[in-house]
C-alpha positions as CSV (number, residue, x, y, z in Angstrom):
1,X,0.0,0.0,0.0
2,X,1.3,3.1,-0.9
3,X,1.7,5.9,1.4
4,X,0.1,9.0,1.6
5,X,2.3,12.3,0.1
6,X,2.4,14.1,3.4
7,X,3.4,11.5,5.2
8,X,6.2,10.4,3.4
9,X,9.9,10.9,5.1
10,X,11.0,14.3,5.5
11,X,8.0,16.0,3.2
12,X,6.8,18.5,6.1
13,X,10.3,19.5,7.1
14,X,10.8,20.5,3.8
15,X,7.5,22.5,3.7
16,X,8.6,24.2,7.2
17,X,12.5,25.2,5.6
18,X,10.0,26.3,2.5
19,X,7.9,28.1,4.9
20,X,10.8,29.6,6.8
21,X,13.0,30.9,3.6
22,X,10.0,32.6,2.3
23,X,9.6,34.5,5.8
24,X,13.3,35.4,5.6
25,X,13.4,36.5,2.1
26,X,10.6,38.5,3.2
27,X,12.6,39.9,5.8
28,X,15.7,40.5,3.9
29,X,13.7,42.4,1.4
30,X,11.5,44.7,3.5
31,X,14.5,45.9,5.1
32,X,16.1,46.3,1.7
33,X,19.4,43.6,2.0
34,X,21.2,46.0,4.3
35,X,24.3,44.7,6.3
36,X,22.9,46.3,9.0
37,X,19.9,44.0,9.2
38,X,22.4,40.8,8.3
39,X,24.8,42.0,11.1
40,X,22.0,42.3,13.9
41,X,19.9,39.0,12.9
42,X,22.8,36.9,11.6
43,X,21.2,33.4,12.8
44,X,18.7,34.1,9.1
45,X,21.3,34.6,6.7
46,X,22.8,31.3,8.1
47,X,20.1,29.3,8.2
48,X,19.0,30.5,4.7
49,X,22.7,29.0,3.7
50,X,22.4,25.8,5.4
51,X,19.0,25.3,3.9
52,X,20.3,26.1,0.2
């Protein structure tokens, strides 16, 4: 029997790392990509690395 498509291995994580990069993009692009923004949150720009 063939398992449902959300519950496969690893298919919500990926929707919650989608989820998260499109809040951080957000982010990065309300405050227009300053270093000043990067500097002061740096935990986003990392995880937005680790995820790519």
């Amino acid at each position: 029997m063939e398992e449902p498509f959300l519950e496969r291995k690893g298919v919500k994580l990926a929707f919650v790392w989608i989820f998260l990069d499109i809040i951080m993009l957000a982010l990065f692009l309300f405050d227009g990509f300053s270093s000043g923004f990067a500097k002061a949150h740096w935990i986003l720009p990392c995880i937005v690395a680790a995820n790519m």
